[in-house]
Rosetta silent file (secondary structure, phi, psi, omega in degrees, C-alpha in Angstrom):
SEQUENCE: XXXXXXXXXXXXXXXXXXXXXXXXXXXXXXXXXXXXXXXXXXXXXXXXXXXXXXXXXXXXXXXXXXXXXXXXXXXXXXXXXXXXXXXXXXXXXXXXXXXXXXXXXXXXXXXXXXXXXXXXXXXXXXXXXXXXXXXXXXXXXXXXXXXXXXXXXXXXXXXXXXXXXXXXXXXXXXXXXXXXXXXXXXXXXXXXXXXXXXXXXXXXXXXXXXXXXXXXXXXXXXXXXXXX
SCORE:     score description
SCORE:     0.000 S_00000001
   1 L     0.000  173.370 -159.705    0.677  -54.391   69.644 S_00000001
   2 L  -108.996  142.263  162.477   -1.899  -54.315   66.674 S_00000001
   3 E   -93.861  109.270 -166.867   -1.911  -52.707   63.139 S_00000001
   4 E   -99.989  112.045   58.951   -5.462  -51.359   63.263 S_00000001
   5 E    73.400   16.768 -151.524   -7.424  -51.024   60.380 S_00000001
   6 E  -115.962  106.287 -175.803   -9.783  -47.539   60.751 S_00000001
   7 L   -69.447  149.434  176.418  -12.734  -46.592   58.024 S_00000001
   8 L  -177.252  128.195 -177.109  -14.284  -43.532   59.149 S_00000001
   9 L   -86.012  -21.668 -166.091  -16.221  -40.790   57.380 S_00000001
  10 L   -94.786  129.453  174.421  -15.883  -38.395   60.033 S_00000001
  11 L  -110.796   22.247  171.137  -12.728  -37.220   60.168 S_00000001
  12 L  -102.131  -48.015 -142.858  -12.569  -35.663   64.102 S_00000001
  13 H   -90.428  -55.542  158.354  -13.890  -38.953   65.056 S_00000001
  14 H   -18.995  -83.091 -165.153  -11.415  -41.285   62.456 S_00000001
  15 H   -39.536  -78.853 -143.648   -8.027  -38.703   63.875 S_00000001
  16 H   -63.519  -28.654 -167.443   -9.313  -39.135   67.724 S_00000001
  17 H   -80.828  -25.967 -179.546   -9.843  -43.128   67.253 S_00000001
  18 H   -98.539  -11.346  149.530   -6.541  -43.153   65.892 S_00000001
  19 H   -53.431  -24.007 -177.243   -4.618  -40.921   68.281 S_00000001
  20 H  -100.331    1.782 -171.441   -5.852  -42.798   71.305 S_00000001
  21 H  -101.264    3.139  159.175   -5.071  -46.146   69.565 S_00000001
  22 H   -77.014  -44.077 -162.583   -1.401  -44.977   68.579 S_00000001
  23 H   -65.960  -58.024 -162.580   -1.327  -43.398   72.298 S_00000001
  24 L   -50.173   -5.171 -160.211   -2.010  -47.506   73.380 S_00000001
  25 L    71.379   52.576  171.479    1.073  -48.319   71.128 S_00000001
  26 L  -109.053  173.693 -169.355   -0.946  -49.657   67.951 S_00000001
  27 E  -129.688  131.494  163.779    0.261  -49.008   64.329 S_00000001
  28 E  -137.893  119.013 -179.036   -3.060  -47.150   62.715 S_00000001
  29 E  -112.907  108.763  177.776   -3.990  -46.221   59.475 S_00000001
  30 E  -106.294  154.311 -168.420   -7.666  -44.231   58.866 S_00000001
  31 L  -158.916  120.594 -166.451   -9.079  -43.664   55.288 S_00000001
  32 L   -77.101   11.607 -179.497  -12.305  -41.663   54.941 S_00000001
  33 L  -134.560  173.715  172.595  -14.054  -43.958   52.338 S_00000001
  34 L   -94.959  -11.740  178.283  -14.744  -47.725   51.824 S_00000001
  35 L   -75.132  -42.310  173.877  -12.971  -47.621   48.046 S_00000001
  36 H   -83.429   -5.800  168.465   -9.759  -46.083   50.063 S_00000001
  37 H  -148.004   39.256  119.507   -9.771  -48.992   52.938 S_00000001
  38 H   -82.773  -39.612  156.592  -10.630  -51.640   50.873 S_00000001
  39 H   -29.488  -72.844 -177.523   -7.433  -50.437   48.792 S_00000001
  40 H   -43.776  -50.451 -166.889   -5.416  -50.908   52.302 S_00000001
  41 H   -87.469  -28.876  129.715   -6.504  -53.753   53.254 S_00000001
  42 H     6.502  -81.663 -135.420   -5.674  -55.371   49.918 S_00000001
  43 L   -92.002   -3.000 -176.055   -2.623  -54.042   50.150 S_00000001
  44 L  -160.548  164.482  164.352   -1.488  -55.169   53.672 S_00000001
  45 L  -118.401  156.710 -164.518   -2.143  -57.230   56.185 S_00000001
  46 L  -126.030  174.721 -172.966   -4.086  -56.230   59.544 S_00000001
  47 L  -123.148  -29.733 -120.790   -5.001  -57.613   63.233 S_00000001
  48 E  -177.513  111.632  153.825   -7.848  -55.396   63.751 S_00000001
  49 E  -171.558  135.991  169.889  -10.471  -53.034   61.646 S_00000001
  50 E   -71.272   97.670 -146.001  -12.403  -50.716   62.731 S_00000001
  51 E  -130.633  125.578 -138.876  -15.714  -49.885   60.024 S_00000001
  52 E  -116.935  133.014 -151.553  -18.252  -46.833   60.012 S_00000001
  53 L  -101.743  -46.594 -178.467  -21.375  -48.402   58.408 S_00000001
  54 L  -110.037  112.085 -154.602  -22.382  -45.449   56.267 S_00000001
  55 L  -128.551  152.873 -167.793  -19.324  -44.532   54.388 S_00000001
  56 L  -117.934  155.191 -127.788  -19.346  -43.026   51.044 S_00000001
  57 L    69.955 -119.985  166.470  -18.321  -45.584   48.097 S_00000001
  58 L  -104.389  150.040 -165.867  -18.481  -49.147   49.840 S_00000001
  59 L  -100.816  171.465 -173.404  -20.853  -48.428   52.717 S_00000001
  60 L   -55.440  -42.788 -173.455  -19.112  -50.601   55.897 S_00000001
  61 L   -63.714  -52.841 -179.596  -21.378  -53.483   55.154 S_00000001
  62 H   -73.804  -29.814  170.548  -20.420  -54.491   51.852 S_00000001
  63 H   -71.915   20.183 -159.594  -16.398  -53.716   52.881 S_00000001
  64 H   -98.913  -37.710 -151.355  -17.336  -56.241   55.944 S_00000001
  65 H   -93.055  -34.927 -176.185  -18.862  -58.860   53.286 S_00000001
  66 L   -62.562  -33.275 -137.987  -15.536  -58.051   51.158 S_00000001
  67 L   -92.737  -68.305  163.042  -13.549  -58.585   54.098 S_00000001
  68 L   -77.504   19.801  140.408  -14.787  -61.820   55.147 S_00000001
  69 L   -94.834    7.160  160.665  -14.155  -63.146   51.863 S_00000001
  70 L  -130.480  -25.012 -170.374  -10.382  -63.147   52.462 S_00000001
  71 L  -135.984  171.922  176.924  -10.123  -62.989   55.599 S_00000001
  72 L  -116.151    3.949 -173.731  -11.121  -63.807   59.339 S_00000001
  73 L   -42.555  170.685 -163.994   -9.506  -60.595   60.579 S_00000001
  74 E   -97.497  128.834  157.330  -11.584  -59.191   63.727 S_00000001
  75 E   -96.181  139.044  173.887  -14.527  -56.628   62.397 S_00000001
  76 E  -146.445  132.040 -179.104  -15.913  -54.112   64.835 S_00000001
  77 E  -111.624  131.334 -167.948  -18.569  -51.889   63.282 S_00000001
  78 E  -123.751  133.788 -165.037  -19.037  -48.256   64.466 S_00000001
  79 L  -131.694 -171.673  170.959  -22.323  -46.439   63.780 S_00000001
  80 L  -134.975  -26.866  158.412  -24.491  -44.000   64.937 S_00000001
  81 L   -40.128  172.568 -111.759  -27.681  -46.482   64.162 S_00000001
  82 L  -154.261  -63.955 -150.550  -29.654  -47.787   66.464 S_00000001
  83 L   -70.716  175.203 -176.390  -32.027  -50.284   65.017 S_00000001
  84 H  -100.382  -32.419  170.592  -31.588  -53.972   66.010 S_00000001
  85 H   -61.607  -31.876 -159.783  -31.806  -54.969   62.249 S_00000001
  86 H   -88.805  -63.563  156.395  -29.128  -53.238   61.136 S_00000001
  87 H    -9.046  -60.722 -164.378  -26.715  -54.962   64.502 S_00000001
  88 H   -59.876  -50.467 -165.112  -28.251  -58.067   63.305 S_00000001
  89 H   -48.235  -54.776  146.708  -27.358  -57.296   59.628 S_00000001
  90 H    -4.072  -81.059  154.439  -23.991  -56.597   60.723 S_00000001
  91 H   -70.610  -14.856  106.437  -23.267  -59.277   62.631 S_00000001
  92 L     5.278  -54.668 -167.534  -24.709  -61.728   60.381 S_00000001
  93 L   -95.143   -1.757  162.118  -22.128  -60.576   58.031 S_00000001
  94 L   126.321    8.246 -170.966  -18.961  -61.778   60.271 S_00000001
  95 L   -63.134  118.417  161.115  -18.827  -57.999   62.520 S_00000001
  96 L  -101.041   28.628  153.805  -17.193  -59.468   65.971 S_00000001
  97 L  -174.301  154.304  155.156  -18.219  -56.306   67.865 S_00000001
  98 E  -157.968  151.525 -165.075  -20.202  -53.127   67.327 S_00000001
  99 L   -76.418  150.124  146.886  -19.589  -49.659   68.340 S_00000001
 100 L  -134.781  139.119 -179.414  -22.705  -47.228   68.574 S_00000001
 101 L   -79.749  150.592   -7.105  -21.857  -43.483   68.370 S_00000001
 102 L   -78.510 -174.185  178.839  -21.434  -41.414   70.399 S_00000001
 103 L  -165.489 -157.330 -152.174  -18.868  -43.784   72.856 S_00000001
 104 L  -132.683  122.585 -168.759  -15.711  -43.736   74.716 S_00000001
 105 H   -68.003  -21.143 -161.132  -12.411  -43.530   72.624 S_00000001
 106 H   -84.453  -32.196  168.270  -10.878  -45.273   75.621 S_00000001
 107 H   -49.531  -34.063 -163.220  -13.575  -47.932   76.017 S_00000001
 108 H   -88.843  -26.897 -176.151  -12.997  -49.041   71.789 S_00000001
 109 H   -62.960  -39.810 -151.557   -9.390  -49.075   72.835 S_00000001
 110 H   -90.746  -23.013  174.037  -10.012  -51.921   75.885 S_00000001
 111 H   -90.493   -1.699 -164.704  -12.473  -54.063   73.183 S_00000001
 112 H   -74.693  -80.234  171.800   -9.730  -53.538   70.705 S_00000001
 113 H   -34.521  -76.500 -165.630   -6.970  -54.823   73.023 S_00000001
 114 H   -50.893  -27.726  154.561   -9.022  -57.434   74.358 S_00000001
 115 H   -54.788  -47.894  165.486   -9.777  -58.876   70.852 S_00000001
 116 H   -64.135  -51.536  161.560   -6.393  -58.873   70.182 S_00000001
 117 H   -41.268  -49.500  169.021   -5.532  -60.744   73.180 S_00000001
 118 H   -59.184  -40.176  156.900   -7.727  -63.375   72.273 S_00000001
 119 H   -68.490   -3.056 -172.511   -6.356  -63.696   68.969 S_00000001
 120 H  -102.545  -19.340 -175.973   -2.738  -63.768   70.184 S_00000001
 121 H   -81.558  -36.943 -171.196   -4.208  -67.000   72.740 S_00000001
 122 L   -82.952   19.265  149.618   -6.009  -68.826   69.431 S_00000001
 123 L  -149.599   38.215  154.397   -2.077  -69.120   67.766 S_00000001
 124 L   -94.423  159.512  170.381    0.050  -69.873   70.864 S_00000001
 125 L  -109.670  130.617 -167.416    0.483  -73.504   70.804 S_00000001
 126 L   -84.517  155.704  179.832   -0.451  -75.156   74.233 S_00000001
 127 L  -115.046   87.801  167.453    2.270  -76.968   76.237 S_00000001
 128 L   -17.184  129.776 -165.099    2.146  -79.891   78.243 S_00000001
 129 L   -41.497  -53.850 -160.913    3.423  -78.863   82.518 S_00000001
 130 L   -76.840    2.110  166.876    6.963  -80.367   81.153 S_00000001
 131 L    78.585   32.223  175.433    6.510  -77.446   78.195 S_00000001
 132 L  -104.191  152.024 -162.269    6.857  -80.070   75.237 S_00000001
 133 L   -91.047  104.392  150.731    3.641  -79.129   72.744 S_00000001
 134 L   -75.596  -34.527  175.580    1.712  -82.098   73.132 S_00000001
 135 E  -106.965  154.971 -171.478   -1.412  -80.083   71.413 S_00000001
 136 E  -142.523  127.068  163.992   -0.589  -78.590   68.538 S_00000001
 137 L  -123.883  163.284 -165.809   -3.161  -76.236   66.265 S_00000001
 138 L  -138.912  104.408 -171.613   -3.256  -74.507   63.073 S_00000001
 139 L   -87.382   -3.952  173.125   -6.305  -72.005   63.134 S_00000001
 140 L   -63.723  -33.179  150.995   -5.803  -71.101   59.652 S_00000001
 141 L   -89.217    7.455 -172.781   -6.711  -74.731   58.934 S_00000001
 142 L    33.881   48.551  153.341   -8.909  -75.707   61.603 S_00000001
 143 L  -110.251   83.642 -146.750   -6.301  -78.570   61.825 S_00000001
 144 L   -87.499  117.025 -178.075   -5.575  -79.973   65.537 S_00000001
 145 E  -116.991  163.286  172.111   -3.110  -82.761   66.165 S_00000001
 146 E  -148.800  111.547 -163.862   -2.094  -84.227   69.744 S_00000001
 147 L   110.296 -137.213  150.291    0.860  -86.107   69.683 S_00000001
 148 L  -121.978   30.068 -160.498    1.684  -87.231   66.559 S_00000001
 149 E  -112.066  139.096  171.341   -1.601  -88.407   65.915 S_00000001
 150 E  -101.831  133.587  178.546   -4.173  -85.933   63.920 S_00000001
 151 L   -85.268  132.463 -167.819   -7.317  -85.186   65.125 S_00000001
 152 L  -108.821   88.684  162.890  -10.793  -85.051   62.722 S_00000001
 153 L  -111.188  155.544  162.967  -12.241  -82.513   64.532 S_00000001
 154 L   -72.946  161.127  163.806  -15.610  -80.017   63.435 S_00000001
 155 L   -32.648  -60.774 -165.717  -15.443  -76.351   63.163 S_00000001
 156 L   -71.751  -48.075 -173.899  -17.244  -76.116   66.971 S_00000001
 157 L   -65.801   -2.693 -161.084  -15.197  -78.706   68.111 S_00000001
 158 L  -115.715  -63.584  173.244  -12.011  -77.404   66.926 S_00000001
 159 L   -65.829   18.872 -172.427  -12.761  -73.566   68.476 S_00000001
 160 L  -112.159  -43.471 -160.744  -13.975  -75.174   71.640 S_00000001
 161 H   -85.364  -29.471 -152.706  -10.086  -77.210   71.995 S_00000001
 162 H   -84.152  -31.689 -177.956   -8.541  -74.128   70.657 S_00000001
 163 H   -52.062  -92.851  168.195  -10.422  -71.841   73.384 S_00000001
 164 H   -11.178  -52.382 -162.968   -9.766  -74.329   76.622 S_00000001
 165 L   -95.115   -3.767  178.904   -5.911  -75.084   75.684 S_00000001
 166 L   -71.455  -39.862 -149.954   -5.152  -71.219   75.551 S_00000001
 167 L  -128.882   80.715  149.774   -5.158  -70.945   79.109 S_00000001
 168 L    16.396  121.570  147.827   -4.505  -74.278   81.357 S_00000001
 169 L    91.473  -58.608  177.100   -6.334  -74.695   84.650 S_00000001
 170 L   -41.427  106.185 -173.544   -8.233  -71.900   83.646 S_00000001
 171 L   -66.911  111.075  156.586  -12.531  -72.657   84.262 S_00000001
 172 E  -103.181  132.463 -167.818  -14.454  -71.825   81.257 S_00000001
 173 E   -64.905  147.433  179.739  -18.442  -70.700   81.887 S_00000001
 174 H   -80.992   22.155  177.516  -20.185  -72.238   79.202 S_00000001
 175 H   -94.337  -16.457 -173.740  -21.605  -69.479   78.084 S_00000001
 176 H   -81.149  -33.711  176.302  -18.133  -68.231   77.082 S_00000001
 177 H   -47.819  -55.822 -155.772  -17.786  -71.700   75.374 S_00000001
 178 H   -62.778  -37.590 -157.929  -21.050  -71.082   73.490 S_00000001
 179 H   -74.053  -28.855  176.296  -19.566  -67.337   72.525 S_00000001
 180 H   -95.448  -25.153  145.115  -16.221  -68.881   71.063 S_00000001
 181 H   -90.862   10.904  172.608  -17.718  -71.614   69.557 S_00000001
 182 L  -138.689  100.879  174.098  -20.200  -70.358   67.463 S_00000001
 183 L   -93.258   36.081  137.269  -19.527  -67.048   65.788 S_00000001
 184 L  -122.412   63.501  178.310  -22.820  -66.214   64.407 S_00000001
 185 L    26.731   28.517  172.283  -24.380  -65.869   67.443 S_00000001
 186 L  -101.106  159.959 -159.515  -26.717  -68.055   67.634 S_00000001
 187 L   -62.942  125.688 -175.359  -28.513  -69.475   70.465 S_00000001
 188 L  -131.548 -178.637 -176.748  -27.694  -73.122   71.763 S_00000001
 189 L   -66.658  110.074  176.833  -27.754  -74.670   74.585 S_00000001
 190 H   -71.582  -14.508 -145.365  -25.603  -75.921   77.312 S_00000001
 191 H   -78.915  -31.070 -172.073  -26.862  -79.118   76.963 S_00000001
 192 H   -56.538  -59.183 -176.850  -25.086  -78.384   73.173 S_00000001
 193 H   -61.658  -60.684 -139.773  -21.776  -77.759   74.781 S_00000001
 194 H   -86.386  -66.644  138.598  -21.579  -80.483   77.148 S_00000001
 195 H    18.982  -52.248  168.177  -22.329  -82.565   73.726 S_00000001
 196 H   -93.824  -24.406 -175.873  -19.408  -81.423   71.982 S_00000001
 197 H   -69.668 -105.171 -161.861  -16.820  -81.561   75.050 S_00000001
 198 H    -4.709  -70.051 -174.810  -18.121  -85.278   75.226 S_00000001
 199 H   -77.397   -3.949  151.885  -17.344  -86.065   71.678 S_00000001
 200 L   -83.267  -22.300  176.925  -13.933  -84.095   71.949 S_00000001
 201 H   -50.239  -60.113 -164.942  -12.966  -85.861   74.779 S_00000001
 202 H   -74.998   -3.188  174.568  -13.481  -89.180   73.042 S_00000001
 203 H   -86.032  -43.070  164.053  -11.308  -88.069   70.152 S_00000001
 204 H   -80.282  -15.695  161.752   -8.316  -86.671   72.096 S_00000001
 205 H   -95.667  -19.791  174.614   -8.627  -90.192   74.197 S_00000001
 206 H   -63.215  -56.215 -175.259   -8.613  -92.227   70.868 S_00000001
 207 L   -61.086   -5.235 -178.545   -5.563  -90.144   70.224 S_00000001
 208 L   109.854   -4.159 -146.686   -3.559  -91.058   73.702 S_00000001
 209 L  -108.653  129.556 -175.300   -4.487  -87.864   75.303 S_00000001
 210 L   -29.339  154.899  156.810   -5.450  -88.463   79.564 S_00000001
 211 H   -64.336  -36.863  174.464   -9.088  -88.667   80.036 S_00000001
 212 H   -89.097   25.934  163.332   -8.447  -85.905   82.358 S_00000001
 213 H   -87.502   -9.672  142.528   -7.490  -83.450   79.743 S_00000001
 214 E  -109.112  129.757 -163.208  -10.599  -81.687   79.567 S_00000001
 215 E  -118.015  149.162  170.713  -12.363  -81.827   83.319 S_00000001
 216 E   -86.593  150.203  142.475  -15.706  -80.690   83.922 S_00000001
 217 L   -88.372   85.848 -170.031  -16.455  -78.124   86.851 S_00000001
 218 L   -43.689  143.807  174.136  -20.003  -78.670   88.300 S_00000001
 219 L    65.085   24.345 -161.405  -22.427  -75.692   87.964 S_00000001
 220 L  -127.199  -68.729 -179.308  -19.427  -73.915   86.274 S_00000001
 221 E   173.893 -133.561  171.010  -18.052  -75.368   82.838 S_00000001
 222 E  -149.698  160.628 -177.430  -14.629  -76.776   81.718 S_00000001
 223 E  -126.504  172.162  166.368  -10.967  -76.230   81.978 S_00000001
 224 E   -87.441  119.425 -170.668   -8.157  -77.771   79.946 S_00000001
 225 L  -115.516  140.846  167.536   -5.194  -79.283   82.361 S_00000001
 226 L   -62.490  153.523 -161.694   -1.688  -79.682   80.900 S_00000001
 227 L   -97.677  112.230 -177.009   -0.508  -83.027   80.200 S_00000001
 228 L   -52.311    0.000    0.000    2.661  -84.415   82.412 S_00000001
């Protein structure tokens, strides 16, 4: 479970986000200004926080911009706006989900969780069928080795291997590829994707690793297959 993170000016809406995310079995802390959970988050470390864009003190934006200047921690911004600018603004600024008021406490719980899963898949280490960690990654460094050989991979190319190798077997659409390798949402291409698996490929075969450790699936994507 998660220690969650929750700014909130309101305080029926703050209490109820953190009662159902306590109910889920999360450790939650809410603090009704951005001056008191910037203070926290200082002061601790977090999986998960949840940030009310107009907040009195630091407004949501500026703790977001605060945020992602220590950290990669997951942002999800909850508003009552509207506009597409302010989303943009938002998101722009490193927010990996946003909330619009009103919503569904149970719905914030299930992107909560599901965020969290994904960060608990991007620091598992993947294991070769006979379970010895042939790939090995360090997302704090965006450093990837295979073997004992280190890999000189890019930023997309690095969240692309780390994405694939969570889950074996598993077919990923490339649009999910596009969504985990590029977190400021911008638009590319499959043609983009298929581009980078091609030059990861040839990097993890320079390194010893099968040719058939990343396979394509026509009209689908790609999965990652464990290594014998």
């Amino acid at each position: 479970m998660g220690r969650i993170l929750v700014a909130e000016d309101e305080p029926e809406i703050g209490s109820l986000l953190k009662d159902y995310l306590e109910q889920a079995g999360h450790s939650c802390t809410h603090h009704l200004d951005g001056g008191e959970a910037w203070k926290a988050f200082s002061e601790a470390e977090w999986d998960l926080v949840l940030l009310d864009v107009m907040m009195p003190g630091l407004d949501g934006l500026e703790l977001c911009r605060r945020i992602r200047e220590r950290s990669r921690v997951p942002v999800f911004f909850i508003t009552a706006r509207h506009d597409e600018v302010d989303r943009i603004v938002g998101l722009k600024l490193g927010a990996d989900d946003y909330i619009v008021k009103p919503f569904s406490p149970r719905e914030v719980v299930a992107r909560v969780e599901a965020q969290l899963r994904r960060q608990q898949w991007q620091t598992e280490p993947a294991q070769s069928a006979s379970g010895a960690t042939a790939l090995s990654l360090d997302p704090g460094a965006y450093q990837a080795r295979y073997g004992k050989v280190e890999l000189e991979l890019t930023p997309v190319e690095f969240r692309l291997l780390q994405t694939l190798s969570r889950h074996p077997g598993r077919v990923y659409r490339r649009e999910e590829l596009i969504h985990a390798a590029y977190d400021d949402h911008r638009v590319v291409s499959d043609r983009t994707v298929d581009s980078h698996i091609k030059n990861l490929r040839h990097k993890l075969s320079a390194a010893g690793a099968p040719n058939t450790l990343i396979q394509a699936v026509y009209g689908v994507g790609y999965k990652y297959t464990a290594t014998p």
